[in-house]
C-alpha positions as CSV (number, residue, x, y, z in Angstrom):
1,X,-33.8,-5.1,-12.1
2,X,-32.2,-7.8,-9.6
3,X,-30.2,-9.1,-12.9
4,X,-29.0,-5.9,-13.9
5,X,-27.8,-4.8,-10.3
6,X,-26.0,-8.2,-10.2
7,X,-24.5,-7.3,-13.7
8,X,-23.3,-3.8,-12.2
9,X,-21.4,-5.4,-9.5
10,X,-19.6,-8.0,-11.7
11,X,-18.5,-5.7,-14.4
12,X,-17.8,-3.0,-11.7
13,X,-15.3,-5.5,-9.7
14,X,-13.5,-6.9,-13.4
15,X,-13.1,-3.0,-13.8
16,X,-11.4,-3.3,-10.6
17,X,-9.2,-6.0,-10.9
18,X,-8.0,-5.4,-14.4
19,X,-7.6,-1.4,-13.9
20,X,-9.6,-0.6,-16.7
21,X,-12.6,-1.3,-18.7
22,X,-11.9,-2.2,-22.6
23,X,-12.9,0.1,-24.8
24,X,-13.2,3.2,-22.5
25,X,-11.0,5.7,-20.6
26,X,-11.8,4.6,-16.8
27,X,-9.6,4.2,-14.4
28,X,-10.2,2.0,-10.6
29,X,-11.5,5.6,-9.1
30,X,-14.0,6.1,-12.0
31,X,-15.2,2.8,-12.5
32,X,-16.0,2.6,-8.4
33,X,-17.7,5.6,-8.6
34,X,-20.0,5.0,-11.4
35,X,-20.5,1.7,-10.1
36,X,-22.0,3.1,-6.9
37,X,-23.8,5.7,-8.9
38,X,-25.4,3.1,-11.0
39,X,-26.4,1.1,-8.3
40,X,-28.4,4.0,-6.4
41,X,-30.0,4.3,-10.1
42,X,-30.9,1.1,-10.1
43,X,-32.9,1.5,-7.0
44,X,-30.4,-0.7,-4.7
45,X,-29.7,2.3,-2.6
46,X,-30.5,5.5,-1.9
47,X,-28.2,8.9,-1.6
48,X,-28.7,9.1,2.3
49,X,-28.0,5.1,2.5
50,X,-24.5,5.9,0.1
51,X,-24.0,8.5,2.5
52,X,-23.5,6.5,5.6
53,X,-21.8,3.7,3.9
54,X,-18.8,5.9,3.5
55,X,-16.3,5.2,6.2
56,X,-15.1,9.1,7.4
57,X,-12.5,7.9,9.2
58,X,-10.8,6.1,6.7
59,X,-10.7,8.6,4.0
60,X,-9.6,11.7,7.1
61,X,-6.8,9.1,8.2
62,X,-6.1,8.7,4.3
63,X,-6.0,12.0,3.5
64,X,-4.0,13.3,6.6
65,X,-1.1,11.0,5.8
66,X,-0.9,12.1,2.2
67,X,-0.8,15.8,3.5
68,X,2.4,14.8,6.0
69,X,3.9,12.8,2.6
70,X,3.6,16.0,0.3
71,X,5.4,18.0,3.0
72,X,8.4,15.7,3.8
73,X,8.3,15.0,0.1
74,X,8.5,19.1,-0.9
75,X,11.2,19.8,2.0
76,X,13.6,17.4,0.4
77,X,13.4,14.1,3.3
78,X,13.2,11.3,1.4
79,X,16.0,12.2,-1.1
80,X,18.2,13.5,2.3
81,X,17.1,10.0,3.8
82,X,18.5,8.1,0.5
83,X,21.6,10.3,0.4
84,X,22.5,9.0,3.8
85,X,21.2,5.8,3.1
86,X,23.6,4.7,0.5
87,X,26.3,6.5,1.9
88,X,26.9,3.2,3.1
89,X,26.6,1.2,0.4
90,X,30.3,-0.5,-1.3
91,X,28.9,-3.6,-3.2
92,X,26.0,-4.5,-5.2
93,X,24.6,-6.7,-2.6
94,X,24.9,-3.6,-0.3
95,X,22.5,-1.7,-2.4
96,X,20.1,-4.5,-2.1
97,X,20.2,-4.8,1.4
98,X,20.0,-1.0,2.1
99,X,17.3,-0.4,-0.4
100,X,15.1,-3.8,0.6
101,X,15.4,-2.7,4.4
102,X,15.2,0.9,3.9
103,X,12.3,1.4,1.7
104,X,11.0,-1.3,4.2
105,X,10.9,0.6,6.8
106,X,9.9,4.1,5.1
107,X,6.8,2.0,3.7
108,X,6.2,1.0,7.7
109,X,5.9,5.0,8.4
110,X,4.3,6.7,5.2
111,X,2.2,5.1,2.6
112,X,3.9,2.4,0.6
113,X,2.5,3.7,-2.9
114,X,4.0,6.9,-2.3
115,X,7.3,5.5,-1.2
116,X,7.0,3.4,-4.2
117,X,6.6,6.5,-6.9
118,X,9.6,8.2,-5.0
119,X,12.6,5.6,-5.2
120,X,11.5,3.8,-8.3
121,X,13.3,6.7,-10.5
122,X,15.8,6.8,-8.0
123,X,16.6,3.3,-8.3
124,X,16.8,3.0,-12.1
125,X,19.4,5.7,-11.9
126,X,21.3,4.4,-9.8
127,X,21.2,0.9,-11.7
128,X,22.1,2.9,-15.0
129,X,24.6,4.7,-12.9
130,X,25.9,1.7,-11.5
131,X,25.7,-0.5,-14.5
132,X,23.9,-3.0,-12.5
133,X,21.0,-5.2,-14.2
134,X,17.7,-2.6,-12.3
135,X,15.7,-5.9,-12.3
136,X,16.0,-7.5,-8.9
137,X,16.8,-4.1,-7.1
138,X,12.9,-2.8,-8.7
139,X,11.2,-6.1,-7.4
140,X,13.4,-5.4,-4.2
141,X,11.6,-2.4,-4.3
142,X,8.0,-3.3,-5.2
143,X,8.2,-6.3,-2.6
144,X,9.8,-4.3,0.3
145,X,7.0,-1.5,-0.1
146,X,4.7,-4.4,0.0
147,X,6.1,-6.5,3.1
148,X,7.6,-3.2,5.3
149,X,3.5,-2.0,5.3
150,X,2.2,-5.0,7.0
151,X,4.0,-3.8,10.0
152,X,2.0,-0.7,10.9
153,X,-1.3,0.6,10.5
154,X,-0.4,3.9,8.5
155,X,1.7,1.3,6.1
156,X,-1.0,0.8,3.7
157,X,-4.5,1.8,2.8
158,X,-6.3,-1.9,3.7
159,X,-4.2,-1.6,6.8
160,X,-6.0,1.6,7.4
161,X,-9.3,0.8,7.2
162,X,-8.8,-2.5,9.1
163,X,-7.9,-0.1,11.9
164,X,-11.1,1.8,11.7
165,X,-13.2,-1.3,11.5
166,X,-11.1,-3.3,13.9
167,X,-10.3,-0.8,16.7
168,X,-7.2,-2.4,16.6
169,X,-4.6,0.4,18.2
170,X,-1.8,1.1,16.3
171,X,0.6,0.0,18.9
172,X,-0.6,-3.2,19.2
173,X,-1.1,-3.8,15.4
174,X,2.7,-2.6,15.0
175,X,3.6,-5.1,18.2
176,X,1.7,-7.7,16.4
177,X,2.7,-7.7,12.8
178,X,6.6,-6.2,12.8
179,X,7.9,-8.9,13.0
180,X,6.7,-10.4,10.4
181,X,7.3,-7.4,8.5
182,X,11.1,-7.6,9.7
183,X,11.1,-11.5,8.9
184,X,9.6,-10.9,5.4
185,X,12.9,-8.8,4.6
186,X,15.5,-10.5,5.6
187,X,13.7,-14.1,3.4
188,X,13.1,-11.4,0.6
189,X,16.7,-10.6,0.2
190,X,17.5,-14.2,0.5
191,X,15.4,-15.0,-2.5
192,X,17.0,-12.5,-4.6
193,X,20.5,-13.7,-3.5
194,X,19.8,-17.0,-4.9
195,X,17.7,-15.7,-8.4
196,X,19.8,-13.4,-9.1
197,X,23.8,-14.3,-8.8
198,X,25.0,-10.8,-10.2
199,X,23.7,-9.5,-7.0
200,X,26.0,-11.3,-4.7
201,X,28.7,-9.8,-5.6
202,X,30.5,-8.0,-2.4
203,X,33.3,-5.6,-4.5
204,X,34.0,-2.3,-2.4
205,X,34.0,-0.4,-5.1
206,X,30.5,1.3,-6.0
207,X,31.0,5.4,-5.7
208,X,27.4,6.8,-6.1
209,X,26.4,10.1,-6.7
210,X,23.0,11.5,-6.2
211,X,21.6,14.3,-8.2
212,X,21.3,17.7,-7.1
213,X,18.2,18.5,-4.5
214,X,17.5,21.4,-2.4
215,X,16.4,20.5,1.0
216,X,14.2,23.1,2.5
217,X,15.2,23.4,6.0
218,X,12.7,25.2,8.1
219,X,9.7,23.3,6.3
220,X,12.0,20.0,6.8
221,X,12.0,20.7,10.6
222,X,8.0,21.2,10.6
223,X,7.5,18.0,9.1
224,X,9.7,15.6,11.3
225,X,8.5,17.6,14.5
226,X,5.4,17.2,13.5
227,X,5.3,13.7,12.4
228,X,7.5,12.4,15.5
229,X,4.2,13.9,17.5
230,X,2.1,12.4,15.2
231,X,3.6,9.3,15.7
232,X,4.1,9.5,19.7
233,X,0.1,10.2,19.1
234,X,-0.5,7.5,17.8
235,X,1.6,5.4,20.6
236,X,-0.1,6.9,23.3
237,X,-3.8,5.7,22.0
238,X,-5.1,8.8,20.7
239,X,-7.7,7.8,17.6
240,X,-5.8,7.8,14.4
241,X,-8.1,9.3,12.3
242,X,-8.2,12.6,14.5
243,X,-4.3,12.8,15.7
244,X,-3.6,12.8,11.6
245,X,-5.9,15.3,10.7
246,X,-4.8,17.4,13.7
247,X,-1.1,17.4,12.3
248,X,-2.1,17.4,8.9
249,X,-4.1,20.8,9.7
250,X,-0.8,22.3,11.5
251,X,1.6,21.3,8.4
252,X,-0.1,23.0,6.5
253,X,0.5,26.4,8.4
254,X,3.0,27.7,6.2
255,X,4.3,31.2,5.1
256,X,6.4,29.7,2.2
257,X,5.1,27.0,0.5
258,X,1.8,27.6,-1.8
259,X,-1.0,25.5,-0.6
260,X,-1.5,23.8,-4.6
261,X,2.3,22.6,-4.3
262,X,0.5,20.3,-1.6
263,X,-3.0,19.4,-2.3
264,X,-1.9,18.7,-6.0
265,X,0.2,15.5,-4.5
266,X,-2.6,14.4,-2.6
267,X,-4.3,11.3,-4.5
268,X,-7.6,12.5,-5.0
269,X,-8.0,9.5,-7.2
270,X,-7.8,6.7,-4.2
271,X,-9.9,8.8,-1.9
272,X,-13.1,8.7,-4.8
273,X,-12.3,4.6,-5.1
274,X,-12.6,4.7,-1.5
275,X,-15.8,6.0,-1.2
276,X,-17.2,4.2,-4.6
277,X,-15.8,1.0,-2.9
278,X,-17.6,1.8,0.6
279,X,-21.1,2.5,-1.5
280,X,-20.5,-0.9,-3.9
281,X,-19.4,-3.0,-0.9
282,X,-23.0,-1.9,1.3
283,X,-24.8,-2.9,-2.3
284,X,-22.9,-6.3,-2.1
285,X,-24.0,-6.7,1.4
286,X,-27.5,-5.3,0.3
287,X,-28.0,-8.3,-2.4
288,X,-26.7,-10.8,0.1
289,X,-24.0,-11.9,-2.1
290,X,-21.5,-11.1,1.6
291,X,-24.0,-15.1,2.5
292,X,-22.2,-17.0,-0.3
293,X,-18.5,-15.6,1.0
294,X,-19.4,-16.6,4.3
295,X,-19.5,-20.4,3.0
296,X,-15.9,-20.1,2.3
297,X,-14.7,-18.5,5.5
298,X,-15.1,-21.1,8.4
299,X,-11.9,-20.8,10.1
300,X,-8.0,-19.2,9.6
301,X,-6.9,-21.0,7.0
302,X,-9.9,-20.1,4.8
303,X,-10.0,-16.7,5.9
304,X,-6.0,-16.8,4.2
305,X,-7.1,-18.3,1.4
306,X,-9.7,-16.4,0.4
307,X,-8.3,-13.3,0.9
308,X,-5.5,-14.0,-1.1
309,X,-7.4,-14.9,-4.3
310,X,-9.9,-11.6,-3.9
311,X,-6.3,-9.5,-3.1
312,X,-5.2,-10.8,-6.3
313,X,-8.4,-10.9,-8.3
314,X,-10.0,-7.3,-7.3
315,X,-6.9,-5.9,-5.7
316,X,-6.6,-5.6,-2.0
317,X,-8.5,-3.2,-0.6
318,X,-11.9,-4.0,-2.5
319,X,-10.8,-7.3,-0.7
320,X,-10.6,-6.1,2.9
321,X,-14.2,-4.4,2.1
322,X,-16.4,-7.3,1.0
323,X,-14.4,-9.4,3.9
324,X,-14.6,-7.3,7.1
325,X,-18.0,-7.8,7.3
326,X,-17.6,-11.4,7.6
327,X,-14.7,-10.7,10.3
328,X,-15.8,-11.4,14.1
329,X,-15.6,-7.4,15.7
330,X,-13.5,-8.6,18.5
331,X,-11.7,-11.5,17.2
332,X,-8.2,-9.4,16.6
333,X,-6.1,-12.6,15.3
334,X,-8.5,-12.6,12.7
335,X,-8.5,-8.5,11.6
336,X,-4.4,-9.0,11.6
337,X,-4.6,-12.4,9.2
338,X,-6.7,-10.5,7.2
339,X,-4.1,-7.3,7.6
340,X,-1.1,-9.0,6.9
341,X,-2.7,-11.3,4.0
342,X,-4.4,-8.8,1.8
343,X,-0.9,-6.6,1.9
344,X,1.3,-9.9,1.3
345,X,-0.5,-11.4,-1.3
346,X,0.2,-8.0,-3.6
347,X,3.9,-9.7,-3.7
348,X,2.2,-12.6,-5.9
349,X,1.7,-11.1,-9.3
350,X,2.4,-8.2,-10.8
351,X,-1.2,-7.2,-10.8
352,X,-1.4,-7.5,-7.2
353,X,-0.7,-4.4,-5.9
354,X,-0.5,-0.8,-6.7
355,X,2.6,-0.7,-5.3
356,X,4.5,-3.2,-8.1
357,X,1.9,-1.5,-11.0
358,X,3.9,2.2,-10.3
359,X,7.4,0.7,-10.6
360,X,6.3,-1.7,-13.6
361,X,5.3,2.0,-15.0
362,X,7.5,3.6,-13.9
363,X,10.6,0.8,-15.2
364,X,8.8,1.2,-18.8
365,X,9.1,4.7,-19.1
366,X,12.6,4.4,-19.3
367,X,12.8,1.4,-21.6
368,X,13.4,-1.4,-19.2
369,X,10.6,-4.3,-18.6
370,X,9.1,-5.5,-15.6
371,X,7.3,-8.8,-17.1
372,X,4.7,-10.6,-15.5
373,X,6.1,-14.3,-15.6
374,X,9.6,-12.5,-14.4
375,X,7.4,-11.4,-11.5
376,X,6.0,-14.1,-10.7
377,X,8.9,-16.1,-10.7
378,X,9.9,-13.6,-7.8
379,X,6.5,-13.6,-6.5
380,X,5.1,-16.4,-6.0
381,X,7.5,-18.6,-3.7
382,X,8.1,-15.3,-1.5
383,X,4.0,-14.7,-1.1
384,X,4.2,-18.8,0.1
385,X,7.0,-18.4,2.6
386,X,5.9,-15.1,3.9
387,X,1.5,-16.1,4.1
388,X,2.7,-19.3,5.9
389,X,5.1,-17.5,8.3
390,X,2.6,-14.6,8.9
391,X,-0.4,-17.7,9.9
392,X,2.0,-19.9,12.0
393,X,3.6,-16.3,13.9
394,X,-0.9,-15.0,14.5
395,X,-1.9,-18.6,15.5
């Protein structure tokens, strides 16, 4: 029985990192799921044990700030905020540095997956608009959405539940960690500059013209009033989990906007991984296998290493889960090393984040390619710069 619960996890986490299981139609959601439900069949676990594995504030926090995303999403904000973004923009090294620094900081604010699914279409118009080569502007993109969510707490889903488990205010994480968020950017841009010399060029002539989109005014005011109190909330130390799904509950006070126009955006798929990653990780723990990770994480530098290779080997926030245990509860350097690595280490591969998977998709779609070994070239000495900047800047 032992063997087969150790099989379980193994095949459960290669689910994970890969996104899929050969031969059948599972996706990260499914396959954490019915690796927790085999587990408790196995005899690991027990329904009331699952049960109170299951993080609640993680998944309300979660699910709050998809509710406030649908809303500003459906009353026309982010496509306002990237009309008067690139209202600015005359060159093609312009576009890169509004687009790096703006879907930077949207990523700080809202989730960066969802800010990720809303400008990669965006961007490939405007490249095809443009006549620009969409290549370094997507992985300006995928690795902006990346960096700009280490700043905040609400930036990122492993971010998220390191809040929960740390206690960690969001104040103090965002005083902690911006800068290297901020940092991240500017070396970012540099790194394109010099990969790719079509983007250098500084020619004032680049007219661009959006599509049409309606911007719903009234619900557009809701949201921003309700998000600037969310976010004073959050400054002023009220829990996070509670101030979201307070503002959550009064966006969706509406006489206008149908209630499935919002609940269909939220990602009901994440929230089920969540909690089939809470119930495998308290198996892990169960079996002891959390002993032989604790060998490998003596000190910073380990902790950074290791958490890189899980980020990249079982994506991120399976990472964060098998590791928190192992963190110190009131050792904060330590919950922001772990913060900041597991979100910049989805800038090394391709497979390293959701984030880069949606605009790999997404670029595909509409007969571009994102390749992995062009990624990588990207990737790899940015994740270097930026993991060695973000270790020096906490210790």
């Amino acid at each position: 029985m032992v063997v087969l619960q150790y099989f379980v996890i193994l095949l459960t986490y290669i689910g994970l990192g890969l996104g899929y299981l050969p031969g059948l139609r599972m996706n990260r959601a499914t396959i954490a799921l019915v690796g927790a439900a085999l587990l408790m069949a196995l005899g690991l676990l027990d329904l009331p044990a699952a049960w109170s594995a299951i993080d609640y504030k993680t998944l309300v926090f979660l699910f709050g700030m998809m509710i406030i995303s649908a809303n500003l999403a459906a009353s026309g904000f982010f496509w306002l905020a990237v009309d008067y973004t690139i209202r600015y923009i005359h060159s093609p090294f312009g576009l890169l540095i509004v687009l790096t620094f703006g879907s930077g900081f949207l990523s700080a604010l809202f989730l960066n997956d969802t800010i990720a699914l809303i400008l990669t279409p965006l961007v490939v118009s405007l490249t095809q608009l443009l006549k620009l080569n969409p290549v370094p502007y997507l992985l300006a993109l995928a690795g902006a959405t990346n960096i700009g969510s280490v700043a905040t707490l609400s930036g990122n889903p492993q971010n998220i539940l390191i809040g929960s488990f740390s206690g960690i205010s969001y104040l103090d994480f965002a005083k902690a960690l911006t800068p290297i968020a901020l940092i991240g950017l500017v070396i970012q841009v540099g790194w394109l500059w010099w990969l790719y010399p079509e983007v250098r060029l500084l020619r004032p002539d680049l007219k661009v013209e959006l599509p049409n989109y309606r911007i719903f005014k009234p619900l557009l005011i809701k949201s921003l009033l309700i998000t600037a109190g969310l976010l004073g909330a959050f400054l002023i130390g009220i829990p996070t989990a509670q101030a979201t799904l307070i503002a959550a509950g009064l966006i969706l006070v509406t006489r206008r906007l149908k209630p499935e126009r919002i609940l269909q955006k939220v990602d009901w798929d994440l929230l089920l991984m969540f909690c089939g990653l809470f119930i495998l990780t308290e198996g892990v723990q169960k079996l002891g296998l959390l002993t032989w990770f604790s060998g490998f994480v003596r000190d910073p530098l380990s902790i950074l290493g290791v958490t890189v290779l899980l980020s990249n080997l079982v994506s991120n926030v399976p990472a964060v889960l098998l590791l928190h245990h192992l963190i110190p509860h009131p050792d904060t350097k330590t919950w922001l090393l772990l913060a900041a690595a597991s979100t910049l280490a989805g800038n090394l591969t391709l497979l390293g984040s959701v984030a880069n998977l949606i605009v790999a998709e997404a670029v595909a779609k509409r007969g571009y390619r994102l390749t992995f070994g062009e990624h990588l070239r990207f990737g790899l000495p940015l994740t270097v710069i930026t993991l060695a900047l973000c270790y020096f800047w906490i210790y």
